[in-house]
Structure formats: structure tokens, C-alpha cells
ZAMARGU-4260 file (C-alpha; in steps of 0.2 Angstrom, whole numbers, plus 5000, padded with zeros to 4 digits):
<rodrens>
0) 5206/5834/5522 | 5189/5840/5531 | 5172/5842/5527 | 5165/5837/5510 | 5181/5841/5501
5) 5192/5828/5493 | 5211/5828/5492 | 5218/5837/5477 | 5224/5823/5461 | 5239/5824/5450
10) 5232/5831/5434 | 5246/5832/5420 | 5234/5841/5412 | 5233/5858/5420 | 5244/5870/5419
15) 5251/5866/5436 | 5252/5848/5433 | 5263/5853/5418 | 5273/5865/5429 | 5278/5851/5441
20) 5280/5838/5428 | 5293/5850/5420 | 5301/5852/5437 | 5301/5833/5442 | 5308/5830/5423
25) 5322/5843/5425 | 5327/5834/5443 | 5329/5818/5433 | 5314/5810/5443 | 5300/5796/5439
30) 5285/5806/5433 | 5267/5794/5440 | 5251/5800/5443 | 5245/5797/5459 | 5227/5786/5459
35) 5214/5791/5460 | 5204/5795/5475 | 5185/5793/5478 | 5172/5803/5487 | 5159/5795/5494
40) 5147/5805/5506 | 5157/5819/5505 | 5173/5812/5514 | 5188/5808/5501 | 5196/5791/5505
45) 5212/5783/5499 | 5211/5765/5489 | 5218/5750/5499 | 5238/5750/5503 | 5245/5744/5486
50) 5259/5732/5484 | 5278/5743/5481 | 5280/5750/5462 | 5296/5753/5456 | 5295/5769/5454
55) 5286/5782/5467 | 5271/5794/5465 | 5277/5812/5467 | 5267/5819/5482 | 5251/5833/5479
60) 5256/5849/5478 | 5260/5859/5494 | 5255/5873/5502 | 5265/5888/5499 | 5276/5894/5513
65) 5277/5910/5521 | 5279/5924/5511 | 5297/5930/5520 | 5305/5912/5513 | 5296/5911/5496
70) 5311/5920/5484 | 5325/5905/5484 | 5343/5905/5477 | 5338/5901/5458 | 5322/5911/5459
75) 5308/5899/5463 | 5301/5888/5476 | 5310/5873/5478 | 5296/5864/5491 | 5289/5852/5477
80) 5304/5847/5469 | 5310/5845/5486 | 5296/5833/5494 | 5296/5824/5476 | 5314/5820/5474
85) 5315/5815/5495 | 5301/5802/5490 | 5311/5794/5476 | 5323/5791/5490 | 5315/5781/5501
90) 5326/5776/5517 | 5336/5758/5513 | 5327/5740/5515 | 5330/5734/5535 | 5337/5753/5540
95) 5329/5758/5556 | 5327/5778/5553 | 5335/5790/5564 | 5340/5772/5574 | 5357/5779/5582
100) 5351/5796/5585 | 5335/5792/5593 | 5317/5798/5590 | 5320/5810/5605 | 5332/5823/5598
105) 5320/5821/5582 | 5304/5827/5591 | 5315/5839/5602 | 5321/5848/5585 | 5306/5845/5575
110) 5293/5841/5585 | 5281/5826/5587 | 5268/5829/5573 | 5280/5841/5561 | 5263/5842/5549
115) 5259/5834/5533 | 5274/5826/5526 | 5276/5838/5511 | 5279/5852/5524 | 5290/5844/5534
120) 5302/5840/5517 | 5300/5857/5513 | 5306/5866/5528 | 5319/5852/5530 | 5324/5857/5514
125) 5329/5875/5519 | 5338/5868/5535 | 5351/5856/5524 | 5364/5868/5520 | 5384/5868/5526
130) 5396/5882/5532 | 5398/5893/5518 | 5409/5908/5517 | 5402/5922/5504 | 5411/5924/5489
135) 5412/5943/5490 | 5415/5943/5510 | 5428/5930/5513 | 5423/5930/5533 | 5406/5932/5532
140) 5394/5914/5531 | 5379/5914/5518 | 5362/5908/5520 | 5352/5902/5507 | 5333/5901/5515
145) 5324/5906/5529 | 5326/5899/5543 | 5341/5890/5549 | 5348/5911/5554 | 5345/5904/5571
150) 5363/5896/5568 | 5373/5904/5554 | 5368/5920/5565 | 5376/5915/5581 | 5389/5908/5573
155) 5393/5922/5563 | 5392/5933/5580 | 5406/5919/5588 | 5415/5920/5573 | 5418/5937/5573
160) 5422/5937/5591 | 5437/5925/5586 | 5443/5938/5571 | 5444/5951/5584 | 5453/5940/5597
165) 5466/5936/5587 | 5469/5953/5582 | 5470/5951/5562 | 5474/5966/5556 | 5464/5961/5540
170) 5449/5953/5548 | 5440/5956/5529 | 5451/5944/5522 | 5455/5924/5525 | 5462/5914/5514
175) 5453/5897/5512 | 5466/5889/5528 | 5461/5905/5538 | 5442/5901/5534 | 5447/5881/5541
180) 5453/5889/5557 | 5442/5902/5561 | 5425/5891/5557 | 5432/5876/5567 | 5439/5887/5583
185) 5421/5893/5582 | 5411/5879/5581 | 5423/5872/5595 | 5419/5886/5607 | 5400/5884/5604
190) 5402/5865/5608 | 5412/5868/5624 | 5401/5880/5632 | 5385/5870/5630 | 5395/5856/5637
195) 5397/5868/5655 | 5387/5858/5663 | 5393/5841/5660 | 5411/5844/5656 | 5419/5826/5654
200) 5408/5820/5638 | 5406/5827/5620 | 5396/5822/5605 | 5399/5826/5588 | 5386/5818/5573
205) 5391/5815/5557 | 5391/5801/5544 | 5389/5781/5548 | 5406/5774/5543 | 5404/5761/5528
210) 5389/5767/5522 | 5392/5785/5517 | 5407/5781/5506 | 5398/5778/5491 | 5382/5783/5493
215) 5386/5799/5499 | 5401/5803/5486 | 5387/5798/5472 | 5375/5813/5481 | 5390/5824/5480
220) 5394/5822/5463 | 5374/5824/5457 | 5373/5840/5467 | 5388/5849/5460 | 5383/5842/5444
225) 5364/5853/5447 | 5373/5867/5455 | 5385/5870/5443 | 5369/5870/5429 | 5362/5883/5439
230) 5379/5892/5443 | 5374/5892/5462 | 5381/5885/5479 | 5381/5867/5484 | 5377/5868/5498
235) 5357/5863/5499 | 5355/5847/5496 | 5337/5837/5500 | 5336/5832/5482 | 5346/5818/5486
240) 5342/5814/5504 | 5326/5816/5511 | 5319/5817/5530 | 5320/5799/5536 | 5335/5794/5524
245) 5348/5807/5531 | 5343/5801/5548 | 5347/5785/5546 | 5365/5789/5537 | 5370/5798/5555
250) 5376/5794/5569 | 5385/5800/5585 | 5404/5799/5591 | 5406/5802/5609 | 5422/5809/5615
255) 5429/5812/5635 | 5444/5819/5630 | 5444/5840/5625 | 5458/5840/5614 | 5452/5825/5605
260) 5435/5830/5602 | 5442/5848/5596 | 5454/5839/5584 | 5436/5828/5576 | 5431/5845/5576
265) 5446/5849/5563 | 5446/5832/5555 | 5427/5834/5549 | 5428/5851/5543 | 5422/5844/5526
270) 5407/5840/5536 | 5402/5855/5541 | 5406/5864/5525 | 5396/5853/5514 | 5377/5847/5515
275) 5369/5847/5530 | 5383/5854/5541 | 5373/5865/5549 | 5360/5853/5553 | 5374/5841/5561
280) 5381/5854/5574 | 5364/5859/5578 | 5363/5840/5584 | 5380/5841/5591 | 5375/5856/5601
285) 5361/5847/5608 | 5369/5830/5611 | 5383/5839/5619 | 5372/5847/5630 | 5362/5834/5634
290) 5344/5830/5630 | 5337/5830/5648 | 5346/5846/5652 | 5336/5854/5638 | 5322/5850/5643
295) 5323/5855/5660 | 5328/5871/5652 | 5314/5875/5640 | 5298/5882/5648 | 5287/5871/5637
300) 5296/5854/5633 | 5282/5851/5620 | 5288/5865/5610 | 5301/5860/5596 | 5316/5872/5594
305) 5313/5873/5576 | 5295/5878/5571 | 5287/5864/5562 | 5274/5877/5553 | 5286/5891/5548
310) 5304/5882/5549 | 5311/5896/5561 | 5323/5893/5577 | 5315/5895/5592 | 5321/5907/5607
315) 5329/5892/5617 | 5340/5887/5602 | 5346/5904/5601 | 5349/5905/5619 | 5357/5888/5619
320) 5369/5894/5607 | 5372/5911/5612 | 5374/5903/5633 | 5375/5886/5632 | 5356/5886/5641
325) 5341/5884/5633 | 5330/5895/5643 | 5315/5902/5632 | 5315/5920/5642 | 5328/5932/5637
330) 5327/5944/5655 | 5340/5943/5669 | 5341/5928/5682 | 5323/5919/5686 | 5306/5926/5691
335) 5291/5918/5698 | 5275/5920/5691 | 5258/5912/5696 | 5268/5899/5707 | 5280/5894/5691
340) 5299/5897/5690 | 5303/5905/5674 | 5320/5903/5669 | 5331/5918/5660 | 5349/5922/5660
345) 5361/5922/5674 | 5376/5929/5666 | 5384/5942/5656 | 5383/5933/5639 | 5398/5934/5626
350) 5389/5940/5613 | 5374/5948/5615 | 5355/5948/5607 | 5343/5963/5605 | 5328/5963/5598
355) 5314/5972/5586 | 5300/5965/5598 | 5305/5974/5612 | 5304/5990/5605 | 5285/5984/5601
360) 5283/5981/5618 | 5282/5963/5618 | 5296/5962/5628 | 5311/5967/5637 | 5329/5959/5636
365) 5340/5958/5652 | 5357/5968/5654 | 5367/5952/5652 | 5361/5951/5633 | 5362/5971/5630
370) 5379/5972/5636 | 5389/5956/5631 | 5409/5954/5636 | 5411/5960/5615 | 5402/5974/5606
375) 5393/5960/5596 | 5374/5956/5594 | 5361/5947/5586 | 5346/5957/5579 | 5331/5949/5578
380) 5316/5955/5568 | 5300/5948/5565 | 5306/5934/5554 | 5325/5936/5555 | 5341/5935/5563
385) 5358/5946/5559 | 5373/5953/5565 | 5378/5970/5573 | 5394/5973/5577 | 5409/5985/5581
390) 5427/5984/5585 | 5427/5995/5599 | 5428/5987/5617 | 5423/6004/5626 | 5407/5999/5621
395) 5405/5985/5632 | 5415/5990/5648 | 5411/5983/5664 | 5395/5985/5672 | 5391/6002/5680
400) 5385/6000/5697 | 5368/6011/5692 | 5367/5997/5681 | 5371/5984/5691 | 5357/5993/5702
405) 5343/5995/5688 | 5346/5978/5686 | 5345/5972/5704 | 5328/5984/5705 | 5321/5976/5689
410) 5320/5957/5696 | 5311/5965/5710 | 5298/5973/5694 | 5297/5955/5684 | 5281/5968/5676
415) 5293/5981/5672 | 5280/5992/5680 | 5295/6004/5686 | 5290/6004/5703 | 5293/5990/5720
420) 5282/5990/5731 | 5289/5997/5748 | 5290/5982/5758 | 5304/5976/5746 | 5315/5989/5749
425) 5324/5981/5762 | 5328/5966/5749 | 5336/5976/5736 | 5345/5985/5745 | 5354/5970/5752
430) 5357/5963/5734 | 5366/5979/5731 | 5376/5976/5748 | 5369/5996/5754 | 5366/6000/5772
435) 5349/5988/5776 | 5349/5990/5796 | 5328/5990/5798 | 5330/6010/5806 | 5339/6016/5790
440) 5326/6005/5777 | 5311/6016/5784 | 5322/6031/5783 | 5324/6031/5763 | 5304/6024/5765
445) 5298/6040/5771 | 5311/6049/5759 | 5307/6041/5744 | 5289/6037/5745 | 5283/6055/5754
450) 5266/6054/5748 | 5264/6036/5757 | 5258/6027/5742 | 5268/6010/5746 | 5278/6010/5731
455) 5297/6013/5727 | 5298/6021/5711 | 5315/6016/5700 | 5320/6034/5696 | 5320/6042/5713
460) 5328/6027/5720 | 5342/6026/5707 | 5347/6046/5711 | 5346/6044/5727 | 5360/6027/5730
465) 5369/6029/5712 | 5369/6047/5707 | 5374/6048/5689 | 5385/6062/5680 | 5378/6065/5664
470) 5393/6066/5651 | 5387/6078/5636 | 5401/6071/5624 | 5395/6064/5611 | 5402/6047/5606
475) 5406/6041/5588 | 5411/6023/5582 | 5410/6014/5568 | 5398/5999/5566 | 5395/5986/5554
480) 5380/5976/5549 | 5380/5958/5544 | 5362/5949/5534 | 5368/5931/5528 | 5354/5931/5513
485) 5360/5938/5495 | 5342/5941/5493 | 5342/5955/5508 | 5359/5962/5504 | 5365/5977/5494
490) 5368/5971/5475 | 5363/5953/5482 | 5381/5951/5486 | 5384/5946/5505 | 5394/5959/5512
495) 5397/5968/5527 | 5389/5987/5527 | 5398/5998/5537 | 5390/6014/5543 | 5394/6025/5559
500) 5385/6026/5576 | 5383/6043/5583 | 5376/6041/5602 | 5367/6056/5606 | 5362/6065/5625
505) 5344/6066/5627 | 5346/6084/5630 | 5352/6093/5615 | 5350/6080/5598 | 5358/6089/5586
510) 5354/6076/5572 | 5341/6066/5567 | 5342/6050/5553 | 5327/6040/5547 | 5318/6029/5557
515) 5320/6012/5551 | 5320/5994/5560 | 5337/5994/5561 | 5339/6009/5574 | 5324/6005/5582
520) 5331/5988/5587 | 5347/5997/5593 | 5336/6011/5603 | 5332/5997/5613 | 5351/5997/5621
525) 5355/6015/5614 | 5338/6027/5615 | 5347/6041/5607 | 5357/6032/5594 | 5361/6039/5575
530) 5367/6027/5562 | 5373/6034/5544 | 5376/6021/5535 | 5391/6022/5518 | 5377/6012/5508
535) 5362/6023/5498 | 5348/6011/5508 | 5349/6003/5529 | 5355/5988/5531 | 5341/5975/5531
540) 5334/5964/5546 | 5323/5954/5537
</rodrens>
């Protein structure tokens, strides 16, 4: 606390005392209030370390989170409930917290100082979640908070990608053996490619042997016992594990063998379906991959991939899931800047990423996101990650060379100014593998640049080497949109919404829908692009 204010007491007396009292009483936990502190000279100051009590003092009441993650499964915010009942757990006498997994991946996830204690609980509490398949969309996964998008989303994108491979003729509909399949196929490939780079070792994280048996079971039953009161998932679970004490019931499994880490894969798919899944591929992923190599990959190491104010995944945890590299940019190939090498990415993905922020200008994915090997990509909005996708695969066919060559210019324009300066003529035109004999580079100078002003502008450039023939047809397919919360989704059922995609020539459009975030996130990859969606309201990306 600063200044001349003291910390906030426990008062059972107000309203909000009696508010979390209720809350604590209804989680089953010791209700203590916590002693009082003094002020003296305007500076608050905490009595002298006690010996342990029995039972714990519930921590002071939190700061709300942000406004996008306040509306929870049953209606409230869980955040002091959360923090209280991971207090009332402390970690067991003698265990070293996080000892197998090492405080490195900790402060790579989460950072070094995650905030007060309380937040850190509370955002961990929306991260501790499992695989789970919607009730009323048997392939689609469900999210409960904000925050851990940053993996259902990409997963959801791969997941779909395997539905389609296998050509299912009722990709809608998996039966609970389907759902086993399809989730652990798709957290295998995930795995496998961040491992690209150091091929001969894989980790998986999961449950300390001996331990777990019994203490884990007894969490089980308490949480289904809650849920059920409550008629909601079981899937979050902090109220019986808090911050240190999951990290010291985990551990890692190292495999050198492919087939036997992708049957672990199979044999915990339990794991990953029930608390804390999600969080224990995330550590998968980045054990697999490779601490250092992260590292070396993100542009600030300092930064943790999951925000330790807000509880959202960074860009290099989407990237590292989308790639298997954990670059922070989301443009083609490197660039330099001011002397530094700013990583992007170097190849086509598989799924692909677009993004609201790019149509406000704050910048500008690369072609090897926009056009992925499958018609699938993640949206991302201000505070949210989902799922575009469609069947047809003439929407990602093989690069055109005009693209290839706006692509090859743009490295040259790391500004996106649209222009080269002339001398770098030469340069592209041999990445393109044109004619670059010195005699015929000063030729297309003088043609391009008449005036003499030293610049090489895209347009002129692209007509001149890769003239394109405008095709007035117009092209129609049908898209869907995936949002993993209930809360965003139509009749808070979570549901694909299908709609169809009309693409329209810049010349004559002949039809104009409502502007909405949706179709300004795809006019970032499709300018002219109508969406009519079969649902009374657009999709949402938040």
C-alpha cells in the first residue's frame, strides 16, 4: 500500500464482509478475521510473523478484474472464493513447490513478480480448466473464462483441421470414442511440431505418481460434488488446488521414442479432459519445445506468455502453438530495425491467424498466416481469440506468384510504406529469380520511377512483372464461426454459426451487409468480403 493509506481489514460487519463470509461458508472453508493492522505515521504495518494456526485467514478482498472476464459460469466472480480456498490449501510440509518443474517455466508462463498473491490465484483460477467438448456441439471445446482462448483456440483451429482430413462426413457429430481420438491426434500434432527443432526428446507433465492417488481422487469427488450443486462443468477447479500446491503435485515424463510419447498422449487422456488439462499441455508444449529455444524466440524474454495483470496469452504463445516458434511478430521472415533482428514467421502456417488490430492499423500480418495450407483461422479481437473456418480448400490454393511477389516486395517495406527505395530494385528482383543483369535493373528504374524521385512504388512494379487478370466472378462459400464461451454465444449454447461468405470485385459491389468486427477482421485478407450469417445477430469475437 502507499502513501498514508492503510491496508483494507476483514470486517464481518459490513455488508461485503457478510457477502464473502456467505461465499467462504458455502465453499465449506474456515471463516478468521485477519488481525488487525496499525497505522502509524501514515504507513500501515503488519504485526510480527505469528506462530501457524490451524486454520487460515482468508486474504483481503481483491481487485475486480477486467470487465471482459467478470460474468463467470454461475453468474459471479469467483476471484475471492478462489484466493480463499487456495489459502486453506497450503502446499504439503517438506514439499518443494514447483521442485520438478523448475521456477524457470514458472516465471516463463507467469512471469517473475505475477502481482499480489490474490491476483495471481485469481487469474490462475480461470487458467485451470480441462478439454471439454460442449454439450450442444459435440466437436466444438468450451471455455469457461477469459483467458486461456490462447489454447482452447488453437486447438479448436488443429482439431478441426483433423475433422476435415479424415473426411467425416458428419464432422458435427463424435461420439465420446471419436471425441478421445480426435482431441489426442490433435494435441499430438501440436506437440510434434513444437518439437521440430529438437526432434529426439519429448515431454509430457502430468501428475506425481503416489502422491496424486488419493489426494487427487478426494479433489475430484469435492469438485463434482460443487458442480453438480450448481448444475455446471467440472472442469475449473482452484478451490481445491491453489498456485504453489498444483505445482508441487506435477511433474515431467520425458520420452525419445515418437510412438511412445503419442501413446502417454492416449493413456492420459483423462488428464487432459479433467482439471487443469489445459494448463499441463501448455507446459508440455513448452517443455517439448524447450525452454532456451523460447527464449531465443521471444523479443522480450522478460515478458511472460501469459499476462500476469489481465491473464491473457501473449502473441508468442499463440505463435508457438499455431508454428511451433515463439516469435512475438506476426509478418513474413525477419526484419531489422535500429540494428535489432526482429523475428516473424518463415513459413506457410497450417492454420492461419488474422486479426482486428490490423484493420486499426496497429499492424499487419504476413501472407504465411492469411493464407494457411487449410481455410482455417484464428480471429483475434481486443480481448479474444475464436475460430473462422470453411470446408472449401480453393480457398487456400497455392501461392500466386503476384503474391509471392507482394510478399517478397513487403520485406524490402518492413514500414509498409508501399514504396522501396530504388536502389533495392536489384535485390528483389533476384529474390523473385527475374532478369537482374545491372543494364536491365536501370531499365525498369527509368520505367518505373519516370519522375526520378528514388522510389519503387508496389503497384507499378507488381503490373509491370506479374500482371494480374481481374476475374469478375463472384465467389460464394459457406463459413462457419466458432466462440468457445456460452456467455458470447447465441442462446449461451456453444455452437457453430454457420453463415455464407460472398467475395465481392472492388468494381461493381452489388451487396452491402453491416459493418461489424467480424467482417472487418476478415477484410483484412478479403477487402470486399460479405458475410450473411443464418443466426438473427454476427457471430461474436469477444
Amino acid at each position: 500500500m502507499g502513501g498514508g493509506e492503510s491496508e483494507p481489514r476483514f470486517d464481518v460487519s459490513d455488508s461485503t464482509g457478510c457477502l464473502l463470509v456467505k461465499e467462504l461458508l458455502q465453499w465449506g472453508l474456515p471463516v478468521v478475521p485477519n488481525p488487525t493492522i496499525h497505522s502509524e505515521g501514515g504507513r500501515a504495518e503488519r504485526p510480527a510473523r505469528q506462530p501457524p494456526r490451524e486454520e487460515s485467514a482468508p486474504p483481503p478482498p481483491l481487485p475486480p478484474p477486467p470487465a471482459h472476464v467478470q460474468r463467470t459460469q454461475v453468474g459471479r466472480r469467483p476471484s475471492v472464493a478462489c484466493a480463499a480456498a487456495a489459502a486453506a490449501f497450503p502446499p504439503p510440509p517438506g514439499a518443494a513447490a514447483m521442485a520438478d518443474l523448475g521456477q524457470e517455466v514458472v516465471h516463463l508462463v507467469w512471469g517473475k513478480k505475477p502481482g499480489t498473491q490474490g491476483l495471481a490465484d485469481t487469474i490462475f483460477c480461470r487458467w485451470a480448466q480441462g478439454f471439454v467438448f460442449s454439450e450442444s456441439e459435440s466437436t466444438a471445446l468450451e471455455q469457461f473464462e477469459g483467458g486461456p482462448c490462447a489454447v482452447i483456440a488453437p486447438i479448436q483451429a488443429f482439431l478441426l483441421k483433423k475433422l476435415f482430413t479424415c473426411e467425416k462426413s458428419t464432422w458435427r457429430q463424435c461420439q465420446e470414442e471419436e471425441q478421445k481420438n480426435l482431441l489426442c491426434h490433435t494435441l499430438s500434432d501440436i506437440l510434434e511440431l513444437a518439437s521440430s527443432d529438437n526432434s529426439e526428446s519429448y515431454c509430457l507433465v502430468t501428475w506425481r505418481r503416489g502422491r496424486t492417488a488419493e489426494e487427487t481422487a478426494s479433489i475430484s469427488e469435492s469438485s463434482a460434488e460443487s458442480s453438480h450443486q450448481e448444475d455446471q462443468p467440472s472442469a475449473l477447479a482452484v478451490e481445491e488446488l491453489g498456485f504453489e500446491r498444483f505445482h508441487s503435485l506435477i511433474h515431467k515424463q520425458s520420452f525419445t521414442s515418437f510412438p511412445d510419447f503419442k501413446e502417454a498422449v492416449w493413456n492420459q487422456y483423462s488428464v487432459w479432459t479433467n482439471k487443469f488439462g489445459v494448463l499441463l499441455f501448455l507446459y508440455s508444449v513448452i517443455l517439448t519445445k524447450g525452454i532456451e529455444n523460447i527464449k531465443n524466440e521471444i523479443e522480450d524474454s522478460t515478458e511472460p506468455l501469459i499476462d500476469p495483470v489481465y491473464g491473457h496469452g501473449s502473441q508468442s504463445l499463440i505463435n508457438l502453438l499455431l508454428t511451433g516458434h515463439a516469435v512475438s511478430n506476426v509478418w513474413d521472415g525477419d526484419r531489422e530495425c535500429s540494428g535489432m533482428k526482429l523475428l516473424g514467421i518463415h513459413k506457410q502456417a497450417t492454420v492461419g491467424f488474422l486479426t482486428l488490430m490490423e484493420s486499426l492499423r496497429y499492424c499487419k500480418v504476413g501472407s504465411y498466416l492469411k493464407s494457411p495450407k487449410f481455410p482455417i483461422w484464428i480471429l483475434g479481437s481486443e480481448t479474444h481469440l475464436t475460430v473462422f473456418f470453411a470446408k472449401d480448400l480453393a480457398l487456400v490454393a497455392p501461392e500466386a506468384p503476384s503474391e509471392q511477389a507482394r510478399r517478397v516486395f513487403q520485406t524490402y517495406d518492413p514500414e509498409d510504406n508501399g514504396f522501396i527505395p530504388d536502389s533495392l530494385l536489384e535485390d528483389v528482383m533476384k529474390a523473385l529469380d527475374l532478369v537482374s543483369d545491372p543494364e536491365y535493373v536501370n531499365l525498369m528504374k527509368t520505367k518505373l520511377d519516370p519522375e526520378g524521385l528514388g522510389i519503387i512504388l508496389l503497384g507499378p512494379f507488381l503490373q509491370e512483372f506479374f500482371p494480374e487478370q481481374e476475374s469478375k466472378v463472384q465467389e460464394s462459400f459457406t463459413v462457419y464461426h466458432y466462440n468457445g464461451l456460452k456467455q458470447s454465444n447465441y442462446n449461451e449454447k456453444v455452437m457453430y454459426v454457420e453463415g455464407t461468405a460472398v467475395i465481392m470485385g472492388f468494381e461493381d459491389p452489388m451487396l452491402q451487409t453491416d459493418d461489424t468486427p467480424v467482417k472487418r477482421c476478415l477484410q483484412t485478407k478479403w477487402p470486399y468480403i460479405e458475410l450473411l450469417w443464418t443466426t438473427d445477430r454476427s457471430p461474436s469475437l469477444n
